[in-house]
BAGUKOL-341788 format. One record per residue: residue in one letter; chain; x, y, z of N, C-alpha, C in turn. Coordinates in steps of 0.1 Angstrom, whole numbers. Layout:
! residues N
A_A_X_Y_Z_X_Y_Z_X_Y_Z
...
END
This chain:
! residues 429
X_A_297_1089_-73_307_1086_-84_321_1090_-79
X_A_314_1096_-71_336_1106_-66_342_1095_-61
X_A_334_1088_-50_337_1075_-42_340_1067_-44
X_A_336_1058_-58_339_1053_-68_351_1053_-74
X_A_354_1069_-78_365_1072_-86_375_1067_-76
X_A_374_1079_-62_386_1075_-52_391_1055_-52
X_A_381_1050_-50_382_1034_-49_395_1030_-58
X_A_387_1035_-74_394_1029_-87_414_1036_-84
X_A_411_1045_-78_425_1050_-80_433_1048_-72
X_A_428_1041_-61_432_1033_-48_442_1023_-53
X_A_429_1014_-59_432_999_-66_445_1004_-74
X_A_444_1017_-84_457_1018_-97_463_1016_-89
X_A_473_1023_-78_480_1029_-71_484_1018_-62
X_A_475_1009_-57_482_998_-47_496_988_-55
X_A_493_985_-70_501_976_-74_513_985_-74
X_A_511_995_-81_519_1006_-82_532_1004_-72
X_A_524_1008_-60_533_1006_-44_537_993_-47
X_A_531_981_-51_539_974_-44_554_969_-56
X_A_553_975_-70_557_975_-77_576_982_-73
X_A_569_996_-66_579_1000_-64_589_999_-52
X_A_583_991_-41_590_979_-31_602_971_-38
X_A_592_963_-50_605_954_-56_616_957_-60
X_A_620_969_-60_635_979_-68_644_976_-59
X_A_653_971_-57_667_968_-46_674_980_-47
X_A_680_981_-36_691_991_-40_706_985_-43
X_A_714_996_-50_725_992_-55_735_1002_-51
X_A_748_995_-45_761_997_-45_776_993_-47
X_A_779_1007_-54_790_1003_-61_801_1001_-51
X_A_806_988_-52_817_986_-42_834_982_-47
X_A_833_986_-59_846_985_-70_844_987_-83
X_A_858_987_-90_859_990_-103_873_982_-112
X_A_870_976_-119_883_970_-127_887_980_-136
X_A_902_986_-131_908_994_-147_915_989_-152
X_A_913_989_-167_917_986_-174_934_994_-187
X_A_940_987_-190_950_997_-194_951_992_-208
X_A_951_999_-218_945_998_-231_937_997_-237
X_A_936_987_-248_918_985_-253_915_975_-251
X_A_923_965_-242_920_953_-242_903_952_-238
X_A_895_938_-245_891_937_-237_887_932_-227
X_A_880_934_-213_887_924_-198_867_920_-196
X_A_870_908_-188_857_901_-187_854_897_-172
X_A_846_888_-167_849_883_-152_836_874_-156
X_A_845_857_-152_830_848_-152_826_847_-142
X_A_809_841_-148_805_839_-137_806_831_-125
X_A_805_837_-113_811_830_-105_828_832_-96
X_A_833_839_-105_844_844_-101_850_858_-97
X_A_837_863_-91_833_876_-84_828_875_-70
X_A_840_869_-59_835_869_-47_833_883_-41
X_A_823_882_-27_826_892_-17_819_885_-5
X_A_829_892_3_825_889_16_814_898_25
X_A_800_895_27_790_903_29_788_906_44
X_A_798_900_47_797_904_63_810_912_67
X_A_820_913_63_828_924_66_834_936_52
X_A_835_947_57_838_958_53_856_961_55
X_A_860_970_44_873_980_45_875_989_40
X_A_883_1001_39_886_1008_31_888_1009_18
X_A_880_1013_7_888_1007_-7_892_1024_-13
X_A_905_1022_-16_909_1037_-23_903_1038_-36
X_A_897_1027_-43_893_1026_-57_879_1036_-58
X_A_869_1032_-48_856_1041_-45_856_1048_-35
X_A_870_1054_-28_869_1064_-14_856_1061_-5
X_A_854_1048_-2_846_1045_11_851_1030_20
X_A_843_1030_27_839_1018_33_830_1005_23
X_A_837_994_18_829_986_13_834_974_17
X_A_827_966_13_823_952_17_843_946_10
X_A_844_936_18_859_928_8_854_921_1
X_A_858_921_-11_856_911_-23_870_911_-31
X_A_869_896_-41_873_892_-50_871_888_-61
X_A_880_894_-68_877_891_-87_882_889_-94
X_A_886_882_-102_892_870_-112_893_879_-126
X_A_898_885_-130_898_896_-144_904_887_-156
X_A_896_881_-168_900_877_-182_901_883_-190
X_A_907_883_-200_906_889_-215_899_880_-224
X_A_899_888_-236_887_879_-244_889_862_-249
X_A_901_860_-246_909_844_-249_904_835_-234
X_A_900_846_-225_896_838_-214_905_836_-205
X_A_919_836_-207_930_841_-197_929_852_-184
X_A_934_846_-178_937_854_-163_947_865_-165
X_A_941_880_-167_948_891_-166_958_893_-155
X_A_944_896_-141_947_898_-130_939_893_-123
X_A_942_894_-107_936_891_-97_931_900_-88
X_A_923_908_-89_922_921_-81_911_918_-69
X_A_919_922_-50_913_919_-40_915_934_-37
X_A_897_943_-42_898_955_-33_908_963_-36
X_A_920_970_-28_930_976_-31_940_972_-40
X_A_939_961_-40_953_956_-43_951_942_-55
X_A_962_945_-64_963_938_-79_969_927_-77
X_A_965_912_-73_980_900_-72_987_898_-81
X_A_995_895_-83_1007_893_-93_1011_881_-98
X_A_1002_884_-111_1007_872_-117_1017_867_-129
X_A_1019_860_-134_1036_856_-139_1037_869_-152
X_A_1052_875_-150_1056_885_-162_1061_880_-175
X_A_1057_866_-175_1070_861_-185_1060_862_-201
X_A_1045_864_-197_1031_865_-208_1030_852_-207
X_A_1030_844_-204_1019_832_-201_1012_831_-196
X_A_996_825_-203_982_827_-196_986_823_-182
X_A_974_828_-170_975_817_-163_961_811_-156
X_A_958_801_-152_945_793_-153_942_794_-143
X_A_930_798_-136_924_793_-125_920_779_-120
X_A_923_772_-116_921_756_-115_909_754_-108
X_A_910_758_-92_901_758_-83_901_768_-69
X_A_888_772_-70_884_774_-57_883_772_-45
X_A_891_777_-32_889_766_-20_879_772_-14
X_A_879_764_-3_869_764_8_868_759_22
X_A_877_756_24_880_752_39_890_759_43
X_A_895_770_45_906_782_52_901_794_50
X_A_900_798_62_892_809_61_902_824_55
X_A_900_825_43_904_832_32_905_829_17
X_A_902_837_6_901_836_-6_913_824_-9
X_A_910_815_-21_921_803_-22_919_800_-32
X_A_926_803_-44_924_796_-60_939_789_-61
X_A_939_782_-73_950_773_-77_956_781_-91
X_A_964_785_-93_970_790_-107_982_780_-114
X_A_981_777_-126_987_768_-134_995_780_-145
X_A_1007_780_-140_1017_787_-152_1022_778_-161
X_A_1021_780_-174_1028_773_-186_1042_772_-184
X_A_1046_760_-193_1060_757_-189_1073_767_-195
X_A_1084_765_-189_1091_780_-194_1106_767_-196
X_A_1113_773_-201_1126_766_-203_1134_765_-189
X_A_1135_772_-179_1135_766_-163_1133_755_-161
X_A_1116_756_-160_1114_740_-155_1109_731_-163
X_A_1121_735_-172_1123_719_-178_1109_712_-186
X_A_1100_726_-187_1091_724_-201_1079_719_-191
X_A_1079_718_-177_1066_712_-169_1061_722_-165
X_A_1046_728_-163_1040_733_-157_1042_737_-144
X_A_1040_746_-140_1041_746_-126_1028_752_-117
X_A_1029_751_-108_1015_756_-96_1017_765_-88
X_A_1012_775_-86_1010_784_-74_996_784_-67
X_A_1001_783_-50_989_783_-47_982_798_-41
X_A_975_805_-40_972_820_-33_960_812_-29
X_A_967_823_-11_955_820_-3_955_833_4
X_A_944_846_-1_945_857_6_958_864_-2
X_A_965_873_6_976_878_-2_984_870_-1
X_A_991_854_2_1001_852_3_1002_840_-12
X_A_1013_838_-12_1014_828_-26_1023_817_-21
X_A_1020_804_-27_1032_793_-24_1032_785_-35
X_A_1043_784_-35_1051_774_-49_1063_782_-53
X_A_1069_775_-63_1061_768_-72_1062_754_-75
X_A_1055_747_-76_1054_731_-74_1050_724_-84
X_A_1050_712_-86_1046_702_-99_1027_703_-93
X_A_1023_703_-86_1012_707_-84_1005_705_-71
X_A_994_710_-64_987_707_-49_975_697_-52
X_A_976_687_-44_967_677_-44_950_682_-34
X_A_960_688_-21_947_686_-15_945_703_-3
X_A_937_703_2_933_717_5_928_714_22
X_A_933_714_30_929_713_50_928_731_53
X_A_919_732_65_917_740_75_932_744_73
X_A_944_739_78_956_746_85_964_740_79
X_A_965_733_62_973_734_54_971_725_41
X_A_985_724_33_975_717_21_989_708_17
X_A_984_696_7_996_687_2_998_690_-11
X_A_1008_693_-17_1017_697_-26_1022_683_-33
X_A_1026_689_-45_1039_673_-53_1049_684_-57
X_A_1058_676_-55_1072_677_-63_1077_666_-69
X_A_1086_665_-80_1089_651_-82_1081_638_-82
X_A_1071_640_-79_1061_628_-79_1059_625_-63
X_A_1066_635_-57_1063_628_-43_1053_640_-36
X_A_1041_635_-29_1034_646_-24_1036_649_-8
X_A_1037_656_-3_1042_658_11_1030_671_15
X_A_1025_669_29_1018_679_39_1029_689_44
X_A_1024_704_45_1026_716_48_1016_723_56
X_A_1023_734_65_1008_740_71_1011_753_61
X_A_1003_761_67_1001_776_59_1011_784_65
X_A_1016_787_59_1032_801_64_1046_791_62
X_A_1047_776_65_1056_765_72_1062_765_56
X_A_1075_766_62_1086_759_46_1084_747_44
X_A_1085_744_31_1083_734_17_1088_723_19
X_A_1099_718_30_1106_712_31_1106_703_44
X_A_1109_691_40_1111_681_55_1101_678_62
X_A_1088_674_53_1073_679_57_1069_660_59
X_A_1060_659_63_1052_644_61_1049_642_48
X_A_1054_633_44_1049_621_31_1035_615_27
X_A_1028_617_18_1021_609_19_1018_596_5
X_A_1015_589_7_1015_579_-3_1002_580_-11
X_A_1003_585_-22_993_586_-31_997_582_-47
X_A_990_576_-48_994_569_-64_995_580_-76
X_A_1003_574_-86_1002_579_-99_1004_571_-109
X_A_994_573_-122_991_557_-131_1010_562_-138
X_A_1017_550_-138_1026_548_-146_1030_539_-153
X_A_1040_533_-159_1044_524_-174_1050_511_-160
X_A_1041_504_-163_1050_492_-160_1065_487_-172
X_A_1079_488_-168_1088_486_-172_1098_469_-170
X_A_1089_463_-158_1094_449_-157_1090_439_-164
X_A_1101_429_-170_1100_419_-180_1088_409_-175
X_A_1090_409_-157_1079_395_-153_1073_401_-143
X_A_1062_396_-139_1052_401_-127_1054_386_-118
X_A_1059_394_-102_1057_383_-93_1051_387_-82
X_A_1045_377_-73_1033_382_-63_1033_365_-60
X_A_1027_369_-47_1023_355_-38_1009_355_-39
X_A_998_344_-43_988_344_-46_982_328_-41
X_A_978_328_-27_971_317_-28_979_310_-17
X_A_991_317_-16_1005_308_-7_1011_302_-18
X_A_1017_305_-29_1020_302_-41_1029_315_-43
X_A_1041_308_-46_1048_324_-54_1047_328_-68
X_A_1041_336_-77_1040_334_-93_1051_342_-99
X_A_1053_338_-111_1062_346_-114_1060_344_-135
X_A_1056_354_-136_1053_351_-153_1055_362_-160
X_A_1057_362_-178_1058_375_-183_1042_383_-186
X_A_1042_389_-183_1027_398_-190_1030_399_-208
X_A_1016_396_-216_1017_393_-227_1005_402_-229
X_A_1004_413_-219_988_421_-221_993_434_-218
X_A_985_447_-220_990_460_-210_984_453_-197
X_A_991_460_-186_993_463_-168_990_474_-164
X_A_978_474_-163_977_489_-158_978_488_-140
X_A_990_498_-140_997_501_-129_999_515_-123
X_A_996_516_-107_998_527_-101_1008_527_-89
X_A_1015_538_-89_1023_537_-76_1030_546_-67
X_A_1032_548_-62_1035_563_-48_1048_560_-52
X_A_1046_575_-46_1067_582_-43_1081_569_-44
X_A_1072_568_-27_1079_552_-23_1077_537_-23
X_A_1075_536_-40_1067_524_-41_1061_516_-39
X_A_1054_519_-32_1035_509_-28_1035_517_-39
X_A_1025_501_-48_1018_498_-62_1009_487_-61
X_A_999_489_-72_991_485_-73_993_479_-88
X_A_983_469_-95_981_468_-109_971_456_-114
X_A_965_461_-120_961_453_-125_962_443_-140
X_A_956_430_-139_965_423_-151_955_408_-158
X_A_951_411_-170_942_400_-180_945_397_-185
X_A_946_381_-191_952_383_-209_942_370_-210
X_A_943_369_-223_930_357_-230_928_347_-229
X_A_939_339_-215_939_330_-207_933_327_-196
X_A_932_340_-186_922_342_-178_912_343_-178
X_A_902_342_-167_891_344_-162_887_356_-158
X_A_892_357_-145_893_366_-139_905_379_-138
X_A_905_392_-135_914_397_-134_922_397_-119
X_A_936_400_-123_944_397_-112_952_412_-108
X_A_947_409_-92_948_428_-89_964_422_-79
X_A_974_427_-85_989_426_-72_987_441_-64
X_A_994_439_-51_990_452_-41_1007_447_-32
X_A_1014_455_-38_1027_452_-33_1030_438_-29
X_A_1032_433_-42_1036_417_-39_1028_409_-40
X_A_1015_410_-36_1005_402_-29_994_399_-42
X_A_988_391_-46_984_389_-58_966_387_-47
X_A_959_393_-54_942_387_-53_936_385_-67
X_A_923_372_-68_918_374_-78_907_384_-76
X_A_904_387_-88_887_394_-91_878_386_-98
X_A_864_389_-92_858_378_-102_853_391_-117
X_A_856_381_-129_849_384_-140_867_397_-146
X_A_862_408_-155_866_414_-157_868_426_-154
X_A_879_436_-150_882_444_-140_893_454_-149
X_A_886_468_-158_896_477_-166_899_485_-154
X_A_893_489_-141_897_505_-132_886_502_-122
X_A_891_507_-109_889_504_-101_889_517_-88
X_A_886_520_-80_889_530_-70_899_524_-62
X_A_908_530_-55_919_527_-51_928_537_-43
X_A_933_535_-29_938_542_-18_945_539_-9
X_A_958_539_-5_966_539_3_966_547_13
X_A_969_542_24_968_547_39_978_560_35
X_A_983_570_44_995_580_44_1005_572_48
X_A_1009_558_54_1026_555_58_1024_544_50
X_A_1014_540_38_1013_526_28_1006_518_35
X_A_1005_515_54_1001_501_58_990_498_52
X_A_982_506_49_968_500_43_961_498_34
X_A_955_498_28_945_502_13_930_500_14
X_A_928_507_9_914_506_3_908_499_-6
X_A_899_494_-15_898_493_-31_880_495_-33
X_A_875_504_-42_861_503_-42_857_498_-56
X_A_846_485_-58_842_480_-69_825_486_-69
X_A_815_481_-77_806_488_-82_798_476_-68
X_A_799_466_-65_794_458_-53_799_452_-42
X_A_812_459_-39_816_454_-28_832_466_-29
X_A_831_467_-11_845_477_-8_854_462_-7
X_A_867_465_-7_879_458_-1_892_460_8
X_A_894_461_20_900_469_26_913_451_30
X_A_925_459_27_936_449_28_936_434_25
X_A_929_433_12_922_420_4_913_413_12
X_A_905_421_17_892_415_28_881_421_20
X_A_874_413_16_858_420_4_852_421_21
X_A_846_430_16_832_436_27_822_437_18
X_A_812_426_18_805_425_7_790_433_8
X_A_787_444_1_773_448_6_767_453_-10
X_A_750_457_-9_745_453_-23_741_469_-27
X_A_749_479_-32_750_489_-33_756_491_-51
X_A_749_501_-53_757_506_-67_770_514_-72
X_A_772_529_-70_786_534_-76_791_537_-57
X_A_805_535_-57_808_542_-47_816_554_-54
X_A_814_568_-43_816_578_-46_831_582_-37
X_A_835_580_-33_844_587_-23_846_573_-14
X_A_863_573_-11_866_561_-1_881_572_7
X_A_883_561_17_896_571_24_896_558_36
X_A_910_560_36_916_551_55_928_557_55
X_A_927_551_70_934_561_80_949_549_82
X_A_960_553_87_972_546_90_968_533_96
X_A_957_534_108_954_526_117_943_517_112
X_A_942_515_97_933_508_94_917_511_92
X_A_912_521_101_900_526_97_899_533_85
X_A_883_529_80_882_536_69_868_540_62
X_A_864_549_58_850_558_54_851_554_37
X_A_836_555_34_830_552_20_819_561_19
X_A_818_561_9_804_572_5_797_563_-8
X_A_785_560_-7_776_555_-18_766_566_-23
X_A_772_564_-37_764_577_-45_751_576_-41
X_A_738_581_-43_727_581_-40_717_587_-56
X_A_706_588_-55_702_592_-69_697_607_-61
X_A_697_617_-67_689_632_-65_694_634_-47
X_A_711_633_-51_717_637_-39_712_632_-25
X_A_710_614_-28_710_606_-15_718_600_-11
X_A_729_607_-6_743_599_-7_745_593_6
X_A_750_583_9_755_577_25_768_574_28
X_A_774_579_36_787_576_45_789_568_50
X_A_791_561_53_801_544_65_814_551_71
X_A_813_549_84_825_548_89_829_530_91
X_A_835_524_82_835_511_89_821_504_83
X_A_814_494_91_802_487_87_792_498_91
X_A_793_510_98_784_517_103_778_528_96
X_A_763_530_95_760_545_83_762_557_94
X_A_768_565_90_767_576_97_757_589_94
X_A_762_586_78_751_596_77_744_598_62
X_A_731_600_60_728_599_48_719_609_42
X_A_711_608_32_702_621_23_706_636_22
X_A_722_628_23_732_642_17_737_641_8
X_A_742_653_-2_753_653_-15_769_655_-7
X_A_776_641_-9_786_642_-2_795_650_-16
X_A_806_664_-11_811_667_-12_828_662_-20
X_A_829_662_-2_845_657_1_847_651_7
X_A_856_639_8_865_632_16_877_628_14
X_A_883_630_27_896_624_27_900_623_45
X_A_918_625_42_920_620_57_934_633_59
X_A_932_637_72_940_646_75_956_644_81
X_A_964_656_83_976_652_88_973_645_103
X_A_965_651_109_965_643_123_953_631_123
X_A_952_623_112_947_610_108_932_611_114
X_A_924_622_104_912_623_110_905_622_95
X_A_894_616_100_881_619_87_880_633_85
X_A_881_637_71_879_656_67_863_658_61
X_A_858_655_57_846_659_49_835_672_47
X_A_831_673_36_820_683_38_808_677_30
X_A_795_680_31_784_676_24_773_687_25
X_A_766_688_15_753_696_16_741_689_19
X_A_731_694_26_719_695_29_707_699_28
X_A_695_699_29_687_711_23_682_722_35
X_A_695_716_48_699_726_60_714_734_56
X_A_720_729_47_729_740_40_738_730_39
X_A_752_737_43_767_730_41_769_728_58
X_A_777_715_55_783_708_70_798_708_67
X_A_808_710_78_819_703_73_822_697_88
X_A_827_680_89_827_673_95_844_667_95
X_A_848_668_115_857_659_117_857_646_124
X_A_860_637_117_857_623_125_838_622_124
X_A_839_623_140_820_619_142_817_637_145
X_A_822_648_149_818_656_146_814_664_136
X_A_806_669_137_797_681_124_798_689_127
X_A_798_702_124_798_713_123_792_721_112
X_A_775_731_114_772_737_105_780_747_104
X_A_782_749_91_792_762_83_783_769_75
X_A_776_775_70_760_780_65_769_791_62
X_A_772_799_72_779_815_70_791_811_66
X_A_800_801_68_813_806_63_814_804_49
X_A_804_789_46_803_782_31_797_798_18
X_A_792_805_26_788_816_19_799_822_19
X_A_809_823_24_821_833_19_830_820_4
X_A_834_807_8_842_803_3_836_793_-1
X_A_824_786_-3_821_777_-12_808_782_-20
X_A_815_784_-34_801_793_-45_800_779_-57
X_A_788_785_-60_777_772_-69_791_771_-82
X_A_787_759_-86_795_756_-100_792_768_-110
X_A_806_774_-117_800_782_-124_800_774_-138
X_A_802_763_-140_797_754_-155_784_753_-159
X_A_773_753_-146_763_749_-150_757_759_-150
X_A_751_763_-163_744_775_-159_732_771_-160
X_A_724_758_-164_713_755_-158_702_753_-143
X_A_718_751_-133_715_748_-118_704_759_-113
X_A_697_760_-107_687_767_-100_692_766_-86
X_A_696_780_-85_702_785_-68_695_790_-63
X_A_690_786_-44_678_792_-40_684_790_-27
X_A_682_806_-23_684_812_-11_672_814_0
X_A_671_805_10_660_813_19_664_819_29
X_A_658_832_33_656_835_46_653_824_57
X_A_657_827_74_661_820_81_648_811_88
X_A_638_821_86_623_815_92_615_807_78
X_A_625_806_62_622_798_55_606_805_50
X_A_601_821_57_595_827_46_593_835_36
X_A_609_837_27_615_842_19_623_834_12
X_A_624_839_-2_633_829_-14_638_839_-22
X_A_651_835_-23_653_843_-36_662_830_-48
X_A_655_832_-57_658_825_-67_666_826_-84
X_A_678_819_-89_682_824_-96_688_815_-105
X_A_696_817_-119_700_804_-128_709_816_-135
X_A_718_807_-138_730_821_-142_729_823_-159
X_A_714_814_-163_714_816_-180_701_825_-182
X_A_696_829_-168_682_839_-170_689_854_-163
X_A_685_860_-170_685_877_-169_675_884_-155
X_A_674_874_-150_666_879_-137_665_870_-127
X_A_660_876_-119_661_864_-105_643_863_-98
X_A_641_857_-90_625_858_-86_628_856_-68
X_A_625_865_-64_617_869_-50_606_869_-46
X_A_604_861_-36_589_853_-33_583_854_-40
X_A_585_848_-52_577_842_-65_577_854_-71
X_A_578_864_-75_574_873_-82_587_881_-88
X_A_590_878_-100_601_879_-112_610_897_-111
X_A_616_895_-106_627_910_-110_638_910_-120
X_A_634_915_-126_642_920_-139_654_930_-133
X_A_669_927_-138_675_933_-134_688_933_-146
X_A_698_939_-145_712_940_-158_717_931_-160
X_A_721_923_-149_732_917_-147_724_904_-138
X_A_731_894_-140_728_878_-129_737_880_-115
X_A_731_873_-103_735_873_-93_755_864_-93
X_A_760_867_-92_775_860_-87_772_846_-81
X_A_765_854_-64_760_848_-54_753_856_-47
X_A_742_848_-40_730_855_-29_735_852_-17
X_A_732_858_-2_729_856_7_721_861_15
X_A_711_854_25_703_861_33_707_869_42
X_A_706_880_52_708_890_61_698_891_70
X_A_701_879_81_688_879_91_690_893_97
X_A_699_899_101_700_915_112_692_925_103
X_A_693_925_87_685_937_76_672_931_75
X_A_674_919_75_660_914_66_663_914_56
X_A_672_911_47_672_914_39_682_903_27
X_A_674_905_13_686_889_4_697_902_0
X_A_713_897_-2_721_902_-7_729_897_-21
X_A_729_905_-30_735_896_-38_749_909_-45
X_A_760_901_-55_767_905_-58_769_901_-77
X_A_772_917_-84_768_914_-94_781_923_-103
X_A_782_920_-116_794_925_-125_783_933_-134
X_A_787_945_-137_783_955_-149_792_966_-153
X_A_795_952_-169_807_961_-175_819_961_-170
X_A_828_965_-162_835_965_-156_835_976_-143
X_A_820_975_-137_819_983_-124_813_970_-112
X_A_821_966_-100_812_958_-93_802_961_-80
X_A_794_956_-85_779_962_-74_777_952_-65
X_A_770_960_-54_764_951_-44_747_956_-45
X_A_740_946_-45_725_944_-43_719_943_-28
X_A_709_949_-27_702_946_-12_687_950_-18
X_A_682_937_-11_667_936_-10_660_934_-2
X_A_652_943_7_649_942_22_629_934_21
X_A_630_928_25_616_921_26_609_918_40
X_A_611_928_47_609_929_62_614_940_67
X_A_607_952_76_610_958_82_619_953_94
X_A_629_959_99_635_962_111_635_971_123
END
């Protein structure tokens, strides 16, 4: 019987152990203070840290990891911005101010802030961009986000900048904006035919800085819709409300994408595809397309050629030095790609590109590097699951990452207004 017993207490005791394996440990790596009774929040999602480097923080007198955190009040407004030591500074005049977006391609933290209009400027919004500790603007707003800089508008005109480089005397780029057609008659060469008539319909019309325009135009005489492209009239077959639409950066070119065929400089390139997702050309005439795909099978073209497919294409566009920019995910992670080169980014996308914090249905799933570990998580459940087997914990993950050197999944988490770091080791070292 003793033998017996020993067995039975064995058996209690193994789950036991392995029960108490599952417990991570926790470190506090900051604190948000608050000054009053306000109360202050942080969504999800908007609680970075950087899990691979460390610094000084005077807030917890140690060594911790660098992170970022986004601080709201209960209206959902941007309090502050606190990175680690230091509080960024945002506008004193008490206007909320909005986080727009997250970057991800410059290696440092990068949101977009939208200040309400003040009697300055003339009752328009304005933009600031922070990237890291530095700030730039303030601008009618930033279009687009490069490795070594980003394009801005003023006045309706958008111009390229690098990072640190003044505001001024920069490259132009031609990018449309939908505006009021104000002329009595529409003229355009169509066919070798000059036309010249009054529009008796709306025109929906777009046009850059330095007018390259586009428009389109029906009325209940027609057939078809009639698309003008600086001067130049083409028909469409059938009916045509919106359309995708892109100008080269010096105007020579354009783009146009329909739901069955691309058009590059009124040349249909006719192929038997559904939505296109993403178009872009270059000064010199070249130009990339992206066809949506169903359950993230999206395909690229450079030209007539696939480049690459059974990815969720991201981003595209075209850079100051007239290159393909892109990024896309994988179920090998995140790429970001120039021209025909690729480049896995796995580790940096972990610092600067985090899951949508809208959805809080998405299902985020982290593996280890040999693919035999998971950590799993949804930002509307109160727990995450580790090789299949459920941990209950306070707080939802921010974001996870694996730690091939620990062995170990890392994650980052808000409680209350204290922020922790998680470690879960699932392999000796």
């Amino acid at each position: 019987m003793k033998s017996l017993k020993g067995i039975f207490l064995i058996a209690m005791l193994l789950p036991m152990t392995a029960m108490a394996q599952m417990a991570p440990t926790k470190m506090l790596i900051g604190k948000i203070v608050k000054s009053g009774d306000e109360k202050l929040h942080v969504r999800q999602g908007e609680f970075k840290v950087d899990f691979n480097n460390k610094i000084y923080d005077d807030g917890v007198g140690k060594r911790v990891n660098r992170y970022f955190v986004i601080v709201r009040n209960t209206d959902d407004n941007v309090v502050f911005v606190k990175m680690n030591n230091h509080n960024l500074k945002l506008p004193s005049t008490g206007y909320p101010a909005e986080i727009l977006r997250a970057g991800f391609t410059i290696p440092d933290y990068v949101f977009l802030e939208k200040r309400d209009p003040t009697d300055v400027d003339n009752g328009q919004p304005k933009y600031y961009l922070h990237a890291a500790d530095k700030v730039y603007g303030p601008n009618d707003g930033f279009y687009e986000l490069f490795p070594d800089g980003y394009i801005y508008k003023n006045s309706s005109r958008y111009s390229f900048v690098g990072y640190g480089e003044q505001q001024f005397g920069m490259k132009s780029f031609e990018i449309l904006e939908k505006a009021q057609y104000d002329q009595e008659t529409i003229t355009c060469r169509l066919y070798g035919d000059t036309l010249e008539f009054k529009p008796n319909a709306d025109v929906v019309y777009y046009k850059t800085y330095n007018e390259h325009y586009y428009m389109l135009y029906k009325d209940e005489l027609m057939e078809n819709t009639l698309l003008v492209v600086d001067g130049k009239g083409y028909e469409l077959d059938g009916t045509v409300d919106s359309l995708m639409f892109k100008f080269s950066q010096d105007g020579g070119h354009w783009i146009l994408a329909r739901p069955y065929n691309i058009m590059i400089d009124g040349v249909t390139v006719n192929r038997t595809f559904d939505k296109v997702k993403q178009i872009a050309i270059k000064n010199n005439g070249e130009y990339a397309f992206v066809i949506e795909g169903r359950h993230s099978e999206d395909r690229m073209f450079f030209g007539d050629d696939e480049f690459v497919n059974g990815v969720n294409m991201i981003w595209l566009s075209v850079d100051e030095q007239e290159q393909f920019n892109y990024i896309f995910r994988c179920r090998h992670g995140y790429f970001y790609g120039v021209d025909n080169e690729i480049t896995c980014v796995n580790d940096k996308m972990g610092k600067y590109f985090y899951p949508d914090i809208f959805d809080a249905k998405q299902v985020f799933t982290v593996k280890s590097d040999d693919g035999k570990h998971s950590f799993v998580y949804r930002y509307d459940m109160p727990f995450i699951m580790i090789d299949g087997v459920k941990v209950d914990g306070p707080s939802i993950p921010h974001y996870a990452q694996w730690d091939e050197e620990e062995g170990c999944f890392l994650w980052n988490t808000v409680e209350e207004l204290n922020l922790y770091l998680y470690k879960y080791k699932v392999r000796k070292k």
